[in-house]
C-alpha positions in Angstrom: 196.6 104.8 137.7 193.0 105.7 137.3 192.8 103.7 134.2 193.5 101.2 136.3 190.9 101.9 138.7 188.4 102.1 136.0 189.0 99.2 134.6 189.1 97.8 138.7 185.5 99.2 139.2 184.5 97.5 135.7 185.6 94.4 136.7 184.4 94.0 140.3 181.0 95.1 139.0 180.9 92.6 136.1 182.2 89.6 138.5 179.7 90.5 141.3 176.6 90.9 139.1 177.7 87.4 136.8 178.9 85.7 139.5 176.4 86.6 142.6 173.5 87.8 141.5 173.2 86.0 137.9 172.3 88.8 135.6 173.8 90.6 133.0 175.7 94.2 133.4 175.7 97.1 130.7 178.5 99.4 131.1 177.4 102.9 130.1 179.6 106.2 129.9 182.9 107.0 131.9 185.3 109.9 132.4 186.8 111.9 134.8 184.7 114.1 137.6 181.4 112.6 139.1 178.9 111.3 136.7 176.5 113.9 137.3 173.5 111.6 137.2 170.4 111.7 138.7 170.2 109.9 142.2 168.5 109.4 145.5 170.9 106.6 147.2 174.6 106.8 147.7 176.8 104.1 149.8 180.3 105.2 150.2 183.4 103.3 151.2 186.4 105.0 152.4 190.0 103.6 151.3 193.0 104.4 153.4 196.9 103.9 153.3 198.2 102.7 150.3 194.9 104.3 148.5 193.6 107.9 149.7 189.9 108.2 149.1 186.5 106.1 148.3 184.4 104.3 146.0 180.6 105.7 145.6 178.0 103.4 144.3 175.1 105.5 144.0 171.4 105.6 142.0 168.2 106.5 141.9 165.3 104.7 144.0 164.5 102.6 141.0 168.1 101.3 140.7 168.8 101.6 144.2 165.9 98.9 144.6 167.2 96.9 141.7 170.5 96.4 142.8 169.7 95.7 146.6 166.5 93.2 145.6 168.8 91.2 143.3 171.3 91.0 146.5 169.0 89.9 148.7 166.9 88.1 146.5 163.1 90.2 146.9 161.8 92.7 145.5 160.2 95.6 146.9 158.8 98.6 146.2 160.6 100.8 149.1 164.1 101.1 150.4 163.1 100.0 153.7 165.9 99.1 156.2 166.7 95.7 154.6 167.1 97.3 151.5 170.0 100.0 152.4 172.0 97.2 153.8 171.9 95.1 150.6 172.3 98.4 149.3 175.6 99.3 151.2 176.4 95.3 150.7 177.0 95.8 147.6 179.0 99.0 147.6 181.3 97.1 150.0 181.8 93.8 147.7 182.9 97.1 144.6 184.8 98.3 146.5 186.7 95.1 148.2 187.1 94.2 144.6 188.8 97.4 143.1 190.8 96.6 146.4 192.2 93.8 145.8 192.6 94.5 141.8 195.0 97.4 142.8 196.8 96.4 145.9 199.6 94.4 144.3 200.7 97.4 142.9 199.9 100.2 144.9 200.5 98.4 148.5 198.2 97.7 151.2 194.9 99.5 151.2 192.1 99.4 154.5 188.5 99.7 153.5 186.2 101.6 156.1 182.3 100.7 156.5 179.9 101.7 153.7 177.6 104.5 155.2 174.2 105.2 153.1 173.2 108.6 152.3 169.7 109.3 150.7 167.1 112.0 150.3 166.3 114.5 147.3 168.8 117.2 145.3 172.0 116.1 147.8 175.6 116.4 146.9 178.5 114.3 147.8 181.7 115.5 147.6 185.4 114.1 148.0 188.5 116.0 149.7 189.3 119.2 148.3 192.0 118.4 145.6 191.4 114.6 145.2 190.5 113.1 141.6 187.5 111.5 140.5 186.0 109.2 138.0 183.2 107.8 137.5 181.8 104.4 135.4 177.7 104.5 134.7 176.1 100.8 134.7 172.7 99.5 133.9 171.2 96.6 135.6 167.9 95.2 133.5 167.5 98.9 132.2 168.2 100.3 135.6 171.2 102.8 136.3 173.7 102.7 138.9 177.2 104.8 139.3 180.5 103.8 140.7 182.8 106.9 141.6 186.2 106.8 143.0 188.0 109.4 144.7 191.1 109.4 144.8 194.8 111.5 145.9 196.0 112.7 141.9 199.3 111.4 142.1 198.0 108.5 141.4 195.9 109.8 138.4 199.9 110.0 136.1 199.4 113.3 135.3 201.7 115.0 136.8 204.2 117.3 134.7 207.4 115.4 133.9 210.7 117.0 135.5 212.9 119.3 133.8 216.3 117.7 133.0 218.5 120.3 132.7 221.2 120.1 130.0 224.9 121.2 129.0 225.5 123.5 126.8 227.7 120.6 124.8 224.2 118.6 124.9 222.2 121.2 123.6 224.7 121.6 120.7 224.7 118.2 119.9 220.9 118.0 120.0 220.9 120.6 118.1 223.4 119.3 115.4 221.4 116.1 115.1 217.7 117.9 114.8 219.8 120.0 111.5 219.8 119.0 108.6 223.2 117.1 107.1 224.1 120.2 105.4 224.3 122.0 108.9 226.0 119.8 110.2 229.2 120.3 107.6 229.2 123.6 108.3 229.2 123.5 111.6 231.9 121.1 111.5 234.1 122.3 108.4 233.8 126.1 109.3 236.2 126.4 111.7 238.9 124.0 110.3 238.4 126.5 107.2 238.9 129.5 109.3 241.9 128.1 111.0 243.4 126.8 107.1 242.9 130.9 105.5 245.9 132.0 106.4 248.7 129.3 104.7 246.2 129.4 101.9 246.9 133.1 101.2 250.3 132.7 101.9 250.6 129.6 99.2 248.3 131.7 96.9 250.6 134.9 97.0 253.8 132.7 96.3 252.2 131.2 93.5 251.4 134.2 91.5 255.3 135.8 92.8 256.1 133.1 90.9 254.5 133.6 87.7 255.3 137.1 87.8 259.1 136.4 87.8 258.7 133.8 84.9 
């Protein structure tokens, strides 16, 4: 499943920036855990039922102002009060489209407000034990992150169950993973074992026989 997120976040951002604001998206690094960037604006979106946890879009001010000026169509030099909205605008429009990307599949999913956090050397952090990943963008040589949190069951790696066996299964396995040679013996032993005795018996008559002659 967080493949498919991924590729959810990737797609949302690449519709949104094509489609809204007419410019063209580079997709940078991805991977598992936060990105670990360098940033001064975060909008986060909580997901709930279906989907446990939230998209991030975060930057620094320069991309912060890039992405919320193409929004709402000005530029400007701070991230005034306008700004953060187009800001947490377009945090909301990711994460309504990883929404609906995923919801056929995983169920119905409720998106919560986007809430703007800025300043200097902050952390965000998800729920103890959730997984993350992360997808860095540029925007006219800008950078931007997308970040989702999200319950690991989801994420597919979870440990596949131990089946236990018979002991006729594990033989057979067994028999099969051997080599043909093995196999005859495994097989043939036995009915060899069982034959000994009439074979000694027709061996000892035969040479009572050529004794007498």
């Amino acid at each position: 499943m967080k493949d498919k997120l991924l590729a959810a976040a990737q797609e949302a951002v690449q519709e949104i920036v094509e489609t809204m604001l007419f410019m063209e998206i580079e997709q940078g690094a991805s991977g598992d855990g936060p990105s670990g960037q360098p940033e001064n604006y975060s909008a986060v979106v909580g997901y709930s039922q279906s989907l446990e946890g939230s998209m991030r879009l975060s930057a620094p001010k320069s991309g912060a102002l890039k992405i919320a000026g193409a929004l709402m169509g000005e530029e400007a030099e701070e991230m005034d009060a306008e700004m953060q909205d187009g800001f947490a605008e377009m945090a909301n429009m990711i994460a309504g489209g990883v929404q609906v990307r995923v919801q056929d599949e995983l169920g119905e999913i409720s998106i919560s407000p986007p809430i703007v956090v800025h300043g200097e050397n902050y952390d965000v952090e998800g729920a103890t034990g959730f997984a993350c990943i992360h997808q860095i963008f540029q925007l006219e040589g800008e950078p931007f992150y997308c970040e989702i949190t999200f319950d690991p069951s989801l994420a597919g790696d979870e440990p596949e169950p131990v089946i236990e066996r018979s002991e006729d299964e594990i033989r057979v396995e067994a028999l099969l993973n051997g080599s043909v040679e093995g196999m005859i013996q495994e097989i043939a032993l036995p009915q060899v074992r069982q034959q000994l005795p009439g074979m000694a018996e027709r061996v000892i008559r035969e040479e009572m026989s050529k004794l007498k002659a």
